[in-house]
LUMLO-540852 format. One record per residue (C-alpha): x, y, z; residue in three letters. Coordinates in steps of 0.5 Angstrom, whole numbers, padded with zeros to 4 digits, always signed. Layout:
XYZAla ...
This chain:
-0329+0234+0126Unk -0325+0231+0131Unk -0318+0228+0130Unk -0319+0221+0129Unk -0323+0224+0124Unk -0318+0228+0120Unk -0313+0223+0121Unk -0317+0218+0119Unk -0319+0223+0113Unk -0311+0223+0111Unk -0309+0216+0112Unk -0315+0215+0106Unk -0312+0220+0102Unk -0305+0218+0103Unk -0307+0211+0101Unk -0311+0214+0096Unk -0305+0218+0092Unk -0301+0211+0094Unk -0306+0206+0090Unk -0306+0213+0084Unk -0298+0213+0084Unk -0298+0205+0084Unk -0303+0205+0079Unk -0299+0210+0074Unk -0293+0207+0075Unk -0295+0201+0073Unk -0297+0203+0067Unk -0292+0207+0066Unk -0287+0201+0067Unk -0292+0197+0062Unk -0290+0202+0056Unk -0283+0203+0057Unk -0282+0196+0056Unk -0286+0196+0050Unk -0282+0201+0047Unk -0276+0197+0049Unk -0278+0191+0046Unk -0280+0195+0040Unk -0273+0198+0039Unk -0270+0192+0041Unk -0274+0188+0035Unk -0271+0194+0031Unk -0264+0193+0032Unk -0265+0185+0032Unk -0267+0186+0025Unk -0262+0191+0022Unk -0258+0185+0025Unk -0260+0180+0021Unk -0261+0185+0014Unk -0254+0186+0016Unk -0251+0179+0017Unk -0255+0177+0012Unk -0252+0182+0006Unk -0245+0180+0010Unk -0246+0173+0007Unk -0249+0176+0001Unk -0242+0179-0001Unk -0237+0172+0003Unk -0242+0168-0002Unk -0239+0172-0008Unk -0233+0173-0006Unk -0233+0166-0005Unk -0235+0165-0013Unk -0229+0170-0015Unk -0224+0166-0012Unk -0227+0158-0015Unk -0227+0161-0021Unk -0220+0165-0020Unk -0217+0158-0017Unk -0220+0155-0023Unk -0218+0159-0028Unk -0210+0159-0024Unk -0211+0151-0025Unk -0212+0151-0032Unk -0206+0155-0033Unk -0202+0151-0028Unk -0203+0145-0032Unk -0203+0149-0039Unk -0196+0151-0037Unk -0193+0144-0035Unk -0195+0140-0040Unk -0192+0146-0045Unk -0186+0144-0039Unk -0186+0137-0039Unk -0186+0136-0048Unk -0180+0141-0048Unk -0177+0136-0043Unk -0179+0131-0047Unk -0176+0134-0054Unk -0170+0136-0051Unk -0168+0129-0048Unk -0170+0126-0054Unk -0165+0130-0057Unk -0159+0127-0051Unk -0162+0121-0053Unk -0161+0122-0060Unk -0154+0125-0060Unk -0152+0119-0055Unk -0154+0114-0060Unk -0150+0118-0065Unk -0144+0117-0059Unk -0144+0111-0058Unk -0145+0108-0065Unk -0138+0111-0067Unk -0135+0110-0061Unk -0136+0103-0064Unk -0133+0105-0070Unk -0127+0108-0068Unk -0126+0101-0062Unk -0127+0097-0069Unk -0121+0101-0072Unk -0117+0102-0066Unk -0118+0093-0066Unk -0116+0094-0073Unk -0110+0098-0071Unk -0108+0094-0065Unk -0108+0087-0070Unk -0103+0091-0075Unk -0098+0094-0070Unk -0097+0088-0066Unk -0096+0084-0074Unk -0091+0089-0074Unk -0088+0089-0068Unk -0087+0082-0069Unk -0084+0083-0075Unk -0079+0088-0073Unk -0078+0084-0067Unk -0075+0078-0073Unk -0072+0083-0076Unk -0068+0086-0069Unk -0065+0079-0068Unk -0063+0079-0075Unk -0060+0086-0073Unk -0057+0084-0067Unk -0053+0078-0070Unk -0051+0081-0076Unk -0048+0087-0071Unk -0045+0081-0067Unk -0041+0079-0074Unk -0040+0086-0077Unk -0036+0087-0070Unk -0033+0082-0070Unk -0030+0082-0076Unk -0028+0089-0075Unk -0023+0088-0068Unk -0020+0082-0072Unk -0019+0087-0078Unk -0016+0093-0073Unk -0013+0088-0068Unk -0017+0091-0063Unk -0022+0089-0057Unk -0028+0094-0057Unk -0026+0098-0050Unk -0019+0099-0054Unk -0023+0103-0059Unk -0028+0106-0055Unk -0022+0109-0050Unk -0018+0112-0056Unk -0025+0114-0060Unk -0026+0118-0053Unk -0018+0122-0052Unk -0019+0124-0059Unk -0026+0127-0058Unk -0023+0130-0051Unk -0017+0133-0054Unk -0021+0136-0059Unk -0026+0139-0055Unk -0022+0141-0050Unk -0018+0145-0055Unk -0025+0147-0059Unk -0027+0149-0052Unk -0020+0154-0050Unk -0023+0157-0057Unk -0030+0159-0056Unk -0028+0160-0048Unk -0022+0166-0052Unk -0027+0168-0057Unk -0032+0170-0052Unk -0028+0173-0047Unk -0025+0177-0053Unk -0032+0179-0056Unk -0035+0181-0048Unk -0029+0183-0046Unk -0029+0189-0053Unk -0036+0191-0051Unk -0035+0191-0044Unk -0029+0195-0044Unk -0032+0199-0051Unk -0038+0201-0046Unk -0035+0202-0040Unk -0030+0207-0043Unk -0036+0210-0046Unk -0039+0211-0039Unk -0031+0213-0035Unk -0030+0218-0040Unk -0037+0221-0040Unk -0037+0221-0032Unk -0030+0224-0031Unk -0031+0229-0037Unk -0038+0232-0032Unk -0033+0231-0026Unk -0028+0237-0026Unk -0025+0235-0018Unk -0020+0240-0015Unk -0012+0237-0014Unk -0010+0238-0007Unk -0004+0236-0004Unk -0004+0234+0003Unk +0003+0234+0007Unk +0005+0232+0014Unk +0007+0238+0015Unk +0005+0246+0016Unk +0008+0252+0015Unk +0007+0257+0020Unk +0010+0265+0017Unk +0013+0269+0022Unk +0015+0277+0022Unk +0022+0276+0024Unk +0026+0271+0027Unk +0026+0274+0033Unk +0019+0272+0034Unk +0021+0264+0035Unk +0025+0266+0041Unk +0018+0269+0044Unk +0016+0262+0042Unk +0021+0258+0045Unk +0020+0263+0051Unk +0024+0262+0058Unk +0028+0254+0058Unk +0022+0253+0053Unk +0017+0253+0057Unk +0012+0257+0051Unk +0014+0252+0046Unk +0012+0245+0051Unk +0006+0248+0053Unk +0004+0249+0045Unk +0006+0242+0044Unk +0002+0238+0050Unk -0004+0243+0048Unk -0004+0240+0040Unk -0001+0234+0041Unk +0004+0237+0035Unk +0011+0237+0034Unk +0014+0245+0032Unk +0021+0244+0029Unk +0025+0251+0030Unk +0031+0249+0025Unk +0034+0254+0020Unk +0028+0256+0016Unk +0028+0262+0017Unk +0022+0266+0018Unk +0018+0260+0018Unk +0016+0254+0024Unk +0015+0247+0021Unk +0008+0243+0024Unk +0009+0236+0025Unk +0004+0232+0026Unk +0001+0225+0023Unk -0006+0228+0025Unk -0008+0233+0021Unk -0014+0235+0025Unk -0009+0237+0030Unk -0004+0241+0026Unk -0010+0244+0023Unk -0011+0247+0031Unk -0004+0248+0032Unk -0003+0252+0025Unk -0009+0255+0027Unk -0007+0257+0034Unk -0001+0258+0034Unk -0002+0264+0028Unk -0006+0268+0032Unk -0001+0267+0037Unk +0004+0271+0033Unk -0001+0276+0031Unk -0002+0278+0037Unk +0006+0278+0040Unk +0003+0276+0047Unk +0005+0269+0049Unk +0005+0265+0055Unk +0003+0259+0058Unk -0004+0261+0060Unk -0006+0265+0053Unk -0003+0259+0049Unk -0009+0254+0053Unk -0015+0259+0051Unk -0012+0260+0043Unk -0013+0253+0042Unk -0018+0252+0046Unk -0022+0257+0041Unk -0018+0254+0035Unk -0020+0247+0037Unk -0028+0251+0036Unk -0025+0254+0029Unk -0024+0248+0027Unk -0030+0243+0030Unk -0034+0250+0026Unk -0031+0248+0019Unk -0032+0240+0019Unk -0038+0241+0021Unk -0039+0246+0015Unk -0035+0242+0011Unk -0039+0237+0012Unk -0046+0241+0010Unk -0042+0244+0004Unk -0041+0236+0002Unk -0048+0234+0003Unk -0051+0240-0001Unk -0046+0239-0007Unk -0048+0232-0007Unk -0055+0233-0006Unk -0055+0228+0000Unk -0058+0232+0005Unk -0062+0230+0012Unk -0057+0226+0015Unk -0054+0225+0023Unk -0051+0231+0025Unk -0045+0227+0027Unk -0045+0223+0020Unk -0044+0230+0018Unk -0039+0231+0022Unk -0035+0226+0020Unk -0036+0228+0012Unk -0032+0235+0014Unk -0026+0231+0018Unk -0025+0227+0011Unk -0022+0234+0010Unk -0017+0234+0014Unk -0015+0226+0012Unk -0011+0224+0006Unk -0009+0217+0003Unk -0004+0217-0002Unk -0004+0224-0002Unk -0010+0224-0004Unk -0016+0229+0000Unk -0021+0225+0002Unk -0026+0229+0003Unk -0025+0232-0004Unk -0025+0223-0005Unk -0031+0223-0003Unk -0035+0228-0007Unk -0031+0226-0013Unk -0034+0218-0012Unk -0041+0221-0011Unk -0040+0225-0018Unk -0038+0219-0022Unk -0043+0213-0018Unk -0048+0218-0020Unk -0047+0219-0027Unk -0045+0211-0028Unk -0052+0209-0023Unk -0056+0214-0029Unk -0052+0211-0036Unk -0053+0204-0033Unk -0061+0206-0031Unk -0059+0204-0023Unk -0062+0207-0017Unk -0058+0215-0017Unk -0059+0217-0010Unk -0056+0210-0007Unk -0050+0210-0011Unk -0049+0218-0010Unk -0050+0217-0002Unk -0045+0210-0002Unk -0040+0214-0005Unk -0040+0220-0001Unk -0040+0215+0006Unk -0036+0210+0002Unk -0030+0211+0006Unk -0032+0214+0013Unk -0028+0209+0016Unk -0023+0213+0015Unk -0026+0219+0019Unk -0025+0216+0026Unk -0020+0215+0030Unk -0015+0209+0030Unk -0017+0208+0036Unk -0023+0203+0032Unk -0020+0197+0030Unk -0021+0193+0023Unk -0021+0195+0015Unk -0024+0202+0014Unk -0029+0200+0010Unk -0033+0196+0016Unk -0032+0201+0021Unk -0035+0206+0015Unk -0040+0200+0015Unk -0041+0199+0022Unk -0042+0208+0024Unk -0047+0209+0018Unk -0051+0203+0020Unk -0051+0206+0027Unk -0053+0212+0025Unk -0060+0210+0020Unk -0056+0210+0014Unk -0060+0204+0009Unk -0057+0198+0009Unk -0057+0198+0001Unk -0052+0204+0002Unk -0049+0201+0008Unk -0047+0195+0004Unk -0043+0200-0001Unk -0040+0202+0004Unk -0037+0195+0007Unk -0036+0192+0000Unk -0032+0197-0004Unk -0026+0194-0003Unk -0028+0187-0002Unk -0029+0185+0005Unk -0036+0184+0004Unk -0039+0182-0002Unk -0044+0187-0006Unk -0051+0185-0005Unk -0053+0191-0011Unk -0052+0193-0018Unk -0051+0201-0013Unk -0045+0198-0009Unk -0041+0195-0015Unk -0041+0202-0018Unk -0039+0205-0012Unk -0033+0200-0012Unk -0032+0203-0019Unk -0033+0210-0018Unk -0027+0209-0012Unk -0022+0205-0016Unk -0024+0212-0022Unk -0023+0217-0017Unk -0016+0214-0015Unk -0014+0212-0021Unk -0014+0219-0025Unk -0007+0221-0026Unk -0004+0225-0021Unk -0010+0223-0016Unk -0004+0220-0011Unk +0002+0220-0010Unk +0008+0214-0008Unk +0015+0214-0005Unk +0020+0210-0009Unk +0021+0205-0004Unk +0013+0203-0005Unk +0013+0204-0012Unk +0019+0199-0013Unk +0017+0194-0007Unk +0009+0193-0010Unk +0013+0193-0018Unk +0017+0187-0014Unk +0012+0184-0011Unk +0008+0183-0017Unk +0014+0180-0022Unk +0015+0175-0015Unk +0007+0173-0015Unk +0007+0171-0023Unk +0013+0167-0022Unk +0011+0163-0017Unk +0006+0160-0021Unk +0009+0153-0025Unk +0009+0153-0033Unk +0010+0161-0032Unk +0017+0162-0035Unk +0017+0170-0034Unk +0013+0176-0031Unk +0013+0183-0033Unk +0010+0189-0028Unk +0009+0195-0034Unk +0005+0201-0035Unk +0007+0203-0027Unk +0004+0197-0023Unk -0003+0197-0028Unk -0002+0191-0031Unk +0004+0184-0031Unk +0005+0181-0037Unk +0006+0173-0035Unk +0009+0169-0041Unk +0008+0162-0041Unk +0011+0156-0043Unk +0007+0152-0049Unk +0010+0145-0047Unk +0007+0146-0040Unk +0001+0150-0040Unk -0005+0149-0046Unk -0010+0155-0048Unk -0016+0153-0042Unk -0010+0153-0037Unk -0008+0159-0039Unk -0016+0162-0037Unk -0014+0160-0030Unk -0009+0161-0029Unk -0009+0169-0030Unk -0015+0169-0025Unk -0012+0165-0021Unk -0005+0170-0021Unk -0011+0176-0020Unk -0014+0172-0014Unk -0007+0171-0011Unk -0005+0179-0012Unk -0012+0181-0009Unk -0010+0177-0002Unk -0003+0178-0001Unk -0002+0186-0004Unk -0005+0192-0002Unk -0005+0198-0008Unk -0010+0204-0010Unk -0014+0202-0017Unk -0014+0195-0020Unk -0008+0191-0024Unk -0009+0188-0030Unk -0008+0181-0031Unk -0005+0178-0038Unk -0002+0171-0039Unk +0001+0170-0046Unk +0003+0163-0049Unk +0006+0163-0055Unk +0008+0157-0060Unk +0013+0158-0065Unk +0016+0154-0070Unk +0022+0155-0073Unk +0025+0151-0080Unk +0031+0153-0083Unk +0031+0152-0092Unk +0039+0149-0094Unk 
């Protein structure tokens, strides 16, 4: 064969297996889309056999819930008819009760009307018989000023003097009779409660001076004191602020000094001097340098000890300080640190019979006269002063206003602060608390005498029992029993003003009335 033969052979079979392929393919593509459309016909009706189940349950669902709606309709309207008849029922009964109501209301307006017509039938009555009065009372009293010979206003004017002066005098009674019956029982009380608080309180007695006394071995060691042209003896003095008396005593140098902080470092220093024998300028400097420490050691001590004692702990140090210089002052001869703790004890024991704050009158006692610590340099009343360095140094002011009040400067603003004013005028009024010179004693006795006699309807004064009390002695023609109340707190005010004296004094007006006849 030749080529075009061969070639020819192969373009038939190539179109050969063309035309077969095209063949098979079409047959195999006409049943593959039978079978999709078989499959899709499968799908199509499970659909619809689901949808149609689907709307199977949604219509019996939908049933349920008609009949539920149903059932829940006929409850609701069960439930409000029971509602509306129980409404009705109750207001039938509110309309029944405001029937009631009002038909007695109606019965009690009618009564009332009854009521009113009675009244005013009686008022009128009252009002005639008013006008009856009124004339009869107009004749009656006429009658009367012809029959006493006097007008109205002279009869009510003498009626009103004799009603003041027997009230008056009614009034002198009852005011005497319940200052008689208070003062018993104030005095009754307080005697008990003095008694038990100076019974607890067992004060030391210490006298102070102003003077101390320095022994010596021999008299020959105050020549050694008064050293070369006294140079020894000017260099103690300007170191302490002292005077040293060398006189006649013999073995003994006299300390001179109002301060007896100062004394006490003379004392003190110039003891130690005589001990060692060595005395010169120099060496009298550094003794009382170191006695001036000695010192400032036992105040603050003092002061410490005080507090303990006391139980009034946690206070400043220079509060504390000031407590121990107490020790080294005196007033009337009376220690005032010893003053102190004494004034503490009895406000305490006072505070707790009278059920008041114990703490606060223990610590005003204690700081009551702190005043008195501080140099004189500080001007105005040691209570104030007192007053001022405990408000500086945190002290409460409730106790702040004890201290200030205790001598009447300022007015006690607590039931603490009267017994600390208490407690002071005990602790310096017990027998042998303090001490004064005759001169003073017979000048405060004057004085008195001359306060009540100064007063008009006063015919004498008496000063008894050591100037703790005056006895005035009135005339009866000039000053009645209400005058005399008066007059004795008038005479206390004016001794409170004008006198200066350690306690209290008692103030006693006697008016007396005699009557004297003689049978012949």
């Amino acid at each position: 064969m030749d080529t075009l033969a061969i070639v020819w052979i192969l373009v038939v079979a190539l179109i050969s297996a063309a035309i077969a392929g095209y063949v098979a393919y079409t047959r195999g593509r006409e049943v593959g889309t039978r079978v999709e459309r078989e499959r899709q016909e499968r799908t199509v009706e499970g659909a619809r056999q689901q949808a149609a189940q689907v709307l199977a349950e949604a219509e019996a669902e939908a049933q349920r819930m008609r009949l539920q709606l149903q059932e829940e309709k006929v409850r609701l309207r069960e439930q409000m008819d029971a509602e509306y008849a129980r409404r009705r029922r109750e207001l039938e009964r509110i309309e029944e009760r405001l029937q009631n109501r009002q038909e007695t209301l109606e019965r009690r307006l009618d009564q009332l009307e009854d009521r009113e017509r009675k009244l005013n039938q009686r008022q009128s009555q009252l009002d005639k018989k008013a006008v009856e009065l009124a004339q009869a009372e107009e004749v009656y009293r006429a009658e009367l000023q012809r029959i006493a010979q006097m007008t109205e206003e002279e009869a009510r004017e003498r009626l009103l003097a004799q009603v003041r002066e027997r009230t008056r005098q009614e009034m002198a009674r009852v005011i005497r009779e319940t200052e008689a019956e208070a003062q018993e029982q104030a005095e009754q009380r307080a005697r008990e409660i003095v008694a038990l608080a100076v019974e607890r309180v067992a004060s030391e007695h210490v006298t102070e001076y102003t003077v101390s006394t320095v022994s010596l071995p021999s008299d020959e060691m105050k020549g050694r004191i008064i050293g070369r042209q006294g140079r020894n003896i000017r260099a103690i003095e300007q170191a302490t602020g002292v005077d040293l008396v060398v006189d006649d005593t013999p073995e003994a140098i006299l300390i001179s000094s109002f301060d007896p902080v100062r004394r006490e470092v003379a004392r003190i220093a110039l003891s130690k001097l005589v001990a060692d024998g060595r005395i010169h300028p120099a060496r009298v400097e550094r003794e009382v340098e170191r006695a001036q420490q000695e010192v400032e050691q036992v105040i603050l001590e003092a002061g410490e000890q005080a507090l303990i004692e006391t139980h009034c702990q946690g206070l400043h140090r220079e509060l504390v300080k000031l407590i121990g210089r107490l020790k080294f002052r005196s007033s009337y001869g009376q220690n005032q640190y010893y003053h102190a703790i004494e004034t503490a004890h009895l406000a305490a024991i006072i505070a707790a019979e009278l059920h008041a704050d114990v703490q606060t009158a223990r610590l005003g006692g204690l700081l009551h006269d702190i005043g008195k610590a501080v140099s004189h340099e500080i001007e105005g009343p040691h209570a104030l002063v007192g007053a001022e360095i405990a408000r500086r140094y945190g002290v409460g002011e409730k106790v702040v206003n004890c201290i200030a009040s205790h001598h009447g400067e300022v007015e006690p603003q607590s039931i603490e602060a009267v017994i600390v004013a208490a407690a002071d005028a005990i602790s310096g009024a017990r027998p042998g608390a303090r001490r004064e010179s005759l001169e003073t004693y017979i000048k405060r006795l004057t004085a008195l005498e001359e306060i009540g006699n100064s007063f008009p309807g006063v015919s004498q004064t008496y000063a008894i029992q050591a100037g703790r009390e005056i006895r005035v002695i009135v005339k009866p023609e000039e000053v009645d029993d209400l005058a005399v109340i008066e007059l004795s707190k008038e005479i206390a005010k004016k001794i409170e003003d004008n006198l200066e004296y350690p306690g209290q004094i008692r103030v006693t007006v006697v008016r007396e009335t005699r009557s004297v006849a003689h049978a012949k």
